[in-house]
C-alpha positions as CSV (number, residue, x, y, z in Angstrom):
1,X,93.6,84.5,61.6
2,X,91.6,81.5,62.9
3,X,87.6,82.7,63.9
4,X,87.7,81.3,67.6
5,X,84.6,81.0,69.1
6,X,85.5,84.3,71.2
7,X,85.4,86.4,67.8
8,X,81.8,87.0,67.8
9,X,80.9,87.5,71.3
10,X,84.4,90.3,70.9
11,X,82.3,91.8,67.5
12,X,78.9,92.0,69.8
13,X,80.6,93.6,72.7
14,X,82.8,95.6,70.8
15,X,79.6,97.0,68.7
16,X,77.7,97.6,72.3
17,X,80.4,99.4,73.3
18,X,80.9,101.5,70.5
19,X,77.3,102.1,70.9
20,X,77.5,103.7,74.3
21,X,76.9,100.7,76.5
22,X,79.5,100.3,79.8
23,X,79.1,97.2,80.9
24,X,80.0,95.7,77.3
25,X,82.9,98.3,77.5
26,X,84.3,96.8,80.9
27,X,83.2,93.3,79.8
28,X,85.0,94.0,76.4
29,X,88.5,95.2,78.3
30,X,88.5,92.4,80.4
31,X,87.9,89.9,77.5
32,X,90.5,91.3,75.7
33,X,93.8,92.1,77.6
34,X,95.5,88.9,77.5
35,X,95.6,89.3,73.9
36,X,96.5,92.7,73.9
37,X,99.5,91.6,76.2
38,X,100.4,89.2,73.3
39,X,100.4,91.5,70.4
40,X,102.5,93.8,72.6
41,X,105.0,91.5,73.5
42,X,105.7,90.5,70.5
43,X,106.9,93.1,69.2
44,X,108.7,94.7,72.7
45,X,111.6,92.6,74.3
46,X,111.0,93.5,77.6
47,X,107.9,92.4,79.8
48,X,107.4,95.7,81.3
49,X,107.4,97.2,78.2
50,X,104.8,95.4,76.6
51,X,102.9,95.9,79.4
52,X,103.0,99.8,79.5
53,X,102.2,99.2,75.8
54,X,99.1,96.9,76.7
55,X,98.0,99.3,79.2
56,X,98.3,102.0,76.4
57,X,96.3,99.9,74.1
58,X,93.5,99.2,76.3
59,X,93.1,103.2,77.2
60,X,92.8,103.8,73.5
61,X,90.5,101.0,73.5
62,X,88.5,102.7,76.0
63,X,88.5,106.2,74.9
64,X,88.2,105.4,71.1
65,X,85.5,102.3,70.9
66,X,83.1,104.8,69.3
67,X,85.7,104.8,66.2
68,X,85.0,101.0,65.8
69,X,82.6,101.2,62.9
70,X,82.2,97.1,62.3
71,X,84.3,97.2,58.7
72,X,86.5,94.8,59.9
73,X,86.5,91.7,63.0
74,X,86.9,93.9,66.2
75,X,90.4,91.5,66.6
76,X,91.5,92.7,63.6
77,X,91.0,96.4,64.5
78,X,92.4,95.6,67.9
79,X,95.2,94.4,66.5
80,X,96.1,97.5,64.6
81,X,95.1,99.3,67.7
82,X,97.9,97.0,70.2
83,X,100.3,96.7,67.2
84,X,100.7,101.1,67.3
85,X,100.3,101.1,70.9
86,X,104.0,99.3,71.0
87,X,105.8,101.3,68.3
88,X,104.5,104.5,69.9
89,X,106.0,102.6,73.6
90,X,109.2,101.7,71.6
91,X,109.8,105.3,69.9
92,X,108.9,107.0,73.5
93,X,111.8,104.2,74.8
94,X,114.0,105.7,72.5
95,X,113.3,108.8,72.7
96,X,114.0,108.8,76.6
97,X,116.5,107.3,76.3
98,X,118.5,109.7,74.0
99,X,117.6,112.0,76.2
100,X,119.8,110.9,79.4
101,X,122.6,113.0,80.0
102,X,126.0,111.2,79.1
103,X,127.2,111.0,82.6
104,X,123.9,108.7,82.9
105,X,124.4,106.2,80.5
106,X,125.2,102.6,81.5
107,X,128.3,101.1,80.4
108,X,126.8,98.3,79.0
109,X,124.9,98.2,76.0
110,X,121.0,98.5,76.4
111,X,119.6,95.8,74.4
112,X,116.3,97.7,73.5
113,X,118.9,100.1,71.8
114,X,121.2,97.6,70.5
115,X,120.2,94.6,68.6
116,X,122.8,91.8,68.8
117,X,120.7,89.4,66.2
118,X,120.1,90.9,62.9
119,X,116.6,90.8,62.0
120,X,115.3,91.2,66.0
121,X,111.9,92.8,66.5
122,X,114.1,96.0,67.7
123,X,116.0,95.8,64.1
124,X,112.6,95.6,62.8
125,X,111.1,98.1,64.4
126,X,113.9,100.3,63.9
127,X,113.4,99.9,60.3
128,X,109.6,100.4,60.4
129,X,110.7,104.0,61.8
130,X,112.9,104.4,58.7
131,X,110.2,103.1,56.4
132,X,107.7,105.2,58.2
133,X,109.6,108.7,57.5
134,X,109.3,108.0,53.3
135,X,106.6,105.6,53.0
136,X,104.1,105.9,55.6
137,X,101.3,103.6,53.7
138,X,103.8,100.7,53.9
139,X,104.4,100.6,57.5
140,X,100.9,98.9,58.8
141,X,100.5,96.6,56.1
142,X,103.5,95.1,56.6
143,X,103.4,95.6,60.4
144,X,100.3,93.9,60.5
145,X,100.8,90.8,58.1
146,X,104.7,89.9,59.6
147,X,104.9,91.1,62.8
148,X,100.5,90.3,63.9
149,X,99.6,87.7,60.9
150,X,97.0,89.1,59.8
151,X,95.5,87.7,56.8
152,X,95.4,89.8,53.8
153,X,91.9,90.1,53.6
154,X,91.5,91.4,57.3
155,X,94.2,93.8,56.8
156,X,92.3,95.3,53.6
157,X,88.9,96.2,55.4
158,X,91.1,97.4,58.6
159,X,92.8,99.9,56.0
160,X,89.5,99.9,53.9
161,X,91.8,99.3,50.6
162,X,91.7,96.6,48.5
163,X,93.3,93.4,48.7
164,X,95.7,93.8,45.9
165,X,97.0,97.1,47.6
166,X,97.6,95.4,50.5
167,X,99.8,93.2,49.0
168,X,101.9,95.0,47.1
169,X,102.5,97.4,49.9
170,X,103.8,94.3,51.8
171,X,105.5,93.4,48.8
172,X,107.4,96.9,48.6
173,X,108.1,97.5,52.1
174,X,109.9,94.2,52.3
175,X,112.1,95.1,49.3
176,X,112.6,98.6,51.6
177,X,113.3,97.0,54.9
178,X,115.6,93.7,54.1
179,X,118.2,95.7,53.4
180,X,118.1,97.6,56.5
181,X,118.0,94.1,58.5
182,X,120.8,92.7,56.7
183,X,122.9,95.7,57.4
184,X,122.5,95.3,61.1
């Protein structure tokens, strides 16, 4: 990721924050929502579910600033932080809507379950669930180098493992998920 200028005033606030201090907290939430928005939409196809997913990030945000211990940019933990917000939206999306009763479901096919492109961010995060259920260490490294470009180097203090672990756990899950996008 490129520094911006914002990074360090982000890494100050954040630290205030985590350090008890609510005016760097609410200062810190407004600062940071448009991006959360952005990490969530690109991974969810619809805008109102990126946004419940944003809105979900930015509570965790809230509630779990003390966790942010400065390894890592705050972007880059926020960033892990947005990028789980949406898979936990998209697996509560799915879950629902399994759920319906029969005589409720539309006659047309619901394009958050039903990819028409292989290799959507749907396909993809379909395949992150399947990854996820035998590999679990796979699924954020990847997550956060394809889907958020992350650099590897950010991604290794995030998950506080070396760089050459982050790789080829990127390396791995891809050889574990192209399949599964292909198929699709």
């Amino acid at each position: 990721m490129n520094g911006s200028t914002q990074d360090p005033d982000l890494d100050d606030l954040a630290a205030r924050a985590a350090a008890g201090d609510q005016e760097a907290l609410h200062t810190l939430l407004v600062e940071i929502q448009p991006r959360v928005r952005r990490i969530c939409g690109r991974m969810l196809l619809y805008p109102e579910d990126a946004e419940e997913a944003a809105q979900d990030a930015l509570l965790l945000v809230s509630t779990r600033i003390h966790t942010f211990a400065g390894r890592s940019r705050f972007t880059t933990w926020l960033h892990a932080v947005a990028s789980n917000s949406a898979r936990s939206t998209y697996r509560s999306l799915k879950r629902r809507f399994s759920e319906l009763p029969t005589d409720e479901l539309p006659t047309a096919a619901d394009p958050r379950t039903t990819s028409v492109i292989a290799g959507s961010r749907l396909d993809f995060l379909e395949a992150l669930e399947i990854l996820g259920v035998d590999h679990p260490a796979l699924v954020e490294p990847l997550l956060l180098r394809d889907i958020q470009e992350l650099e590897y180097a950010d991604i290794a203090a995030l998950l506080d493992i070396p760089v050459g672990t982050v790789k080829s756990r990127i390396h791995s899950a891809r050889q574990i998920v192209q399949p599964l996008l292909s198929v699709r």
